[in-house]
C-alpha angles and dihedrals in degrees: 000000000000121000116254117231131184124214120237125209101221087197098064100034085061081055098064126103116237115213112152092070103022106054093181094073122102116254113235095193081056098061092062100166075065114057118104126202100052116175102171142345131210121177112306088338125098127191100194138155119281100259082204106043094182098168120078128234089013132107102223125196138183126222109201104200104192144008095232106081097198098052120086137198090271088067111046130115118261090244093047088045092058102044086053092057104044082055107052090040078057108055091039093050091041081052091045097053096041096090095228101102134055088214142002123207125200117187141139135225117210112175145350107301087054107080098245126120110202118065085205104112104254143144139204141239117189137186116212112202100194109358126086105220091194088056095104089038124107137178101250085062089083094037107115149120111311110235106173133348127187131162099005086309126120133195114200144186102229102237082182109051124200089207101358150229100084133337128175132220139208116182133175135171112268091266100037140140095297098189091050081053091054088041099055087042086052093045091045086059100043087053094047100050093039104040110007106034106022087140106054094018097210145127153159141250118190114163119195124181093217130172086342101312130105108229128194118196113211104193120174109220127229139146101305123261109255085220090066100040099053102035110009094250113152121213135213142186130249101216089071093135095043088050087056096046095049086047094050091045094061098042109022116030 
């Protein structure tokens, strides 16, 4: 099977503002009587049209999550949690089912280290008009230790990495509890850049709706391992077991 590639439109990427490193740029997502392209509100949420669409034949959208630019997912109230999450759910899941797209991807990017360019809290939403974005996913990449489980819903330790060391899964039956699912992928980032990542300060979100679960990928970001850039070799740990106690131990116990 061939490798899938995007392509990437380099004008429009040198267009875009940079805000996680560079605190002295302007946040768009603050200046909110300016933003264009809006589709739906809700709230203190907008779902709105990617001002820099930087991948071709794609339709990208940006979920801003809150009007307070400093806060993060690891912080929110339960109520507001859980509203971001049943919208988001929403508008992928609406994109999904519209036909128009071979694949939708819904991920988010926290910190330095994730790829992403504005500090703001946001997410995305993005068509993909001819590329399957599940095509490299299997089902061995959210097996893992379990490390609590309430309501149908599990939270795991990856023991197979996608990228390695350590990734983190929350997985719930396609109509699931939709709010315990919120709840584990809270409790995942408050651990990580708390305990695990106090240094970079960055992760990863990447929902898939696989084999009829939800699944939400949890991955802490830090300079990438050279084994998996030049030959694809994952890496994992092998205090699996001790990273789960001591999980278990500050949230559980």
């Amino acid at each position: 099977m061939s490798r899938i590639h995007l392509h990437f439109d380099m004008h429009i990427g040198r267009q875009k503002p940079e805000s996680i490193t560079n605190r002295e740029t302007s946040c768009p997502f603050c200046k909110r009587d300016e933003l264009t392209g809006i589709l739906e509100k809700r709230g203190e949420i907008i779902w709105l049209k990617n001002k820099y669409p930087v991948l071709q034949a794609a339709s990208q959208t940006v979920l801003i999550e809150t009007d307070q630019c400093d806060s993060d997912l690891s912080e929110y109230p339960k109520a507001h949690l859980h509203s971001l999450f049943a919208f988001g759910f929403e508008k992928w899941l609406e994109m999904e089912r519209s036909g128009s797209f071979r694949s939708v991807m819904f991920f988010k990017n926290h910190g330095p280290y994730s790829g992403g360019s504005i500090r703001h809290p946001h997410m995305q939403i993005v068509g993909l008009d001819h590329v399957d974005c599940h095509q490299d996913v299997r089902a061995s990449d959210f097996e893992g230790i379990l490390i609590d489980q309430a309501d149908g819903v599990v939270c795991n330790l990856s023991t197979k990495p996608r990228v390695g060391f350590f990734e983190y899964n929350v997985i719930m039956p396609e109509e699931g509890n939709l709010s315990q699912l919120a709840d584990y992928t809270q409790i995942v980032t408050h651990w990580i850049l708390n305990h695990v990542n106090r240094r970079h300060q960055s992760y990863n979100l990447f929902f898939y709706r696989w084999d009829g679960q939800i699944i939400v990928k949890i991955v802490p970001r830090f300079v990438a391992s050279p084994l998996y850039i030049g030959y694809g070799i994952p890496q994992v740990g092998n205090n699996l077991e001790e990273v789960v106690r001591e999980f278990r131990h500050r949230y559980f116990s």
